[in-house]
VODO-966626 format. One record per residue (C-alpha): residue number from 1; chain; x negated, y negated, z. Coordinates in pm, whole numbers, plus 50000, padded with zeros to 5 digits. Each point is the difference from the previous one (the first is absolute). Example, Ala and Ser with C-alpha at 12.3 -4.5 7.8 and 13.67 -1.06 7.14 Angstrom:
<pts>
pos, unit, east, north, up
1, A, 48770, 50450, 50780 .
2, A, 49863, 49656, 49934 .
</pts>
This chain:
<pts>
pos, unit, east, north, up
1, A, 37869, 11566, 37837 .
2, A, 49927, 50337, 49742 .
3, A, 50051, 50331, 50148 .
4, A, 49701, 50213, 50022 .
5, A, 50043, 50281, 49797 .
6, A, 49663, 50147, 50014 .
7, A, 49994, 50378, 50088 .
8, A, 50022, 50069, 50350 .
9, A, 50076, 50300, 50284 .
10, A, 50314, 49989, 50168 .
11, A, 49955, 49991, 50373 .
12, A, 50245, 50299, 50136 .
13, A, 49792, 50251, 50250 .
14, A, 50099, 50322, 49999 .
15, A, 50382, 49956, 49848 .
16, A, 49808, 49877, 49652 .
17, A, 49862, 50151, 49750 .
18, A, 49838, 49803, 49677 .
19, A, 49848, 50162, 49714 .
20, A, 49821, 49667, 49977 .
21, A, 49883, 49737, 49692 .
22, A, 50351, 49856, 50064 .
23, A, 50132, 49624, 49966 .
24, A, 50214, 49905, 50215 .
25, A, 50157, 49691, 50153 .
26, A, 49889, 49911, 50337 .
27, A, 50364, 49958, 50066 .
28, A, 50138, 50315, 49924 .
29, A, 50145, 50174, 50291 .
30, A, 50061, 50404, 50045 .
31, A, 50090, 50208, 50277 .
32, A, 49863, 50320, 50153 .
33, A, 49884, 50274, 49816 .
34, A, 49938, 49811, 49665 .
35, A, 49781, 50184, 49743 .
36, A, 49871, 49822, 49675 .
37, A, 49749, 50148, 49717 .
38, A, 49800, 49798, 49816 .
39, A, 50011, 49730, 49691 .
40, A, 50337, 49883, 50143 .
41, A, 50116, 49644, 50043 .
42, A, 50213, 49816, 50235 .
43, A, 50133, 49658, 49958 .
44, A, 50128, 49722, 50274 .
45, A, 50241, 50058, 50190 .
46, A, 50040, 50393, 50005 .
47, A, 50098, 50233, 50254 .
48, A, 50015, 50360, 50093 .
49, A, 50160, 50209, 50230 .
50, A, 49901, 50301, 50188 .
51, A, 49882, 50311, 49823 .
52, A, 49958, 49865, 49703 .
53, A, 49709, 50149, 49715 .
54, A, 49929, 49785, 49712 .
55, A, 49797, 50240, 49718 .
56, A, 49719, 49853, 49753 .
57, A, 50003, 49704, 49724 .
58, A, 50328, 49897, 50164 .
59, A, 50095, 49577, 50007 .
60, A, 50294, 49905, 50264 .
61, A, 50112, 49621, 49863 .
62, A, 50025, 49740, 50270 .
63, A, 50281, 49981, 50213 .
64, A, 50070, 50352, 49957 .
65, A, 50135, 50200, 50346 .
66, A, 49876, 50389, 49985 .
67, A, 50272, 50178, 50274 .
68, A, 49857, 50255, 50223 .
69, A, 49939, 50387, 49876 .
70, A, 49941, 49902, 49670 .
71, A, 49740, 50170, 49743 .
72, A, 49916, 49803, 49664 .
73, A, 49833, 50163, 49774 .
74, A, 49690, 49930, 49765 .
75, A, 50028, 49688, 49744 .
76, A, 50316, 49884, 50135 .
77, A, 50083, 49631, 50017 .
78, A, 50217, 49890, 50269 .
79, A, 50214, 49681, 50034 .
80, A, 50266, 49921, 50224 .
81, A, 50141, 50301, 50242 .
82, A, 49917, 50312, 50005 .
</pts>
């Protein structure tokens, strides 16, 4: 089965922000506090910590693990740990 890559909102309440036209897998998992802008992507099997703020035009590569109180910039690409 494909993975749906299609733009979507991440579900988060108040402890989310998303700066929205984003696509992201429906598998990617972050914890509280995560803040994204817009024009980003996120492949499979990606997840966040707490606190973390991902800027604009940025691409984390699948697999990758973001650790809590991280901030990446604008037009970064990400792949394995940061």
């Amino acid at each position: 089965m494909a993975t749906d890559y299609r733009p979507q909102f991440i579900q988060g309440g108040d402890n989310m922000s998303n700066g929205g036209q984003n696509v992201i897998s429906p598998d990617f998992i972050c914890g509280d506090h995560f803040k994204i802008g817009s024009f980003c992507v996120i492949e499979e099997g990606v997840t966040a910590g707490n606190n973390v703020t991902i800027g604009n035009l940025v691409v984390i590569k699948k697999g990758s693990w973001v650790k809590s109180n991280t901030d990446i910039e604008d037009h970064e690409i990400v792949r394995g740990k940061l």
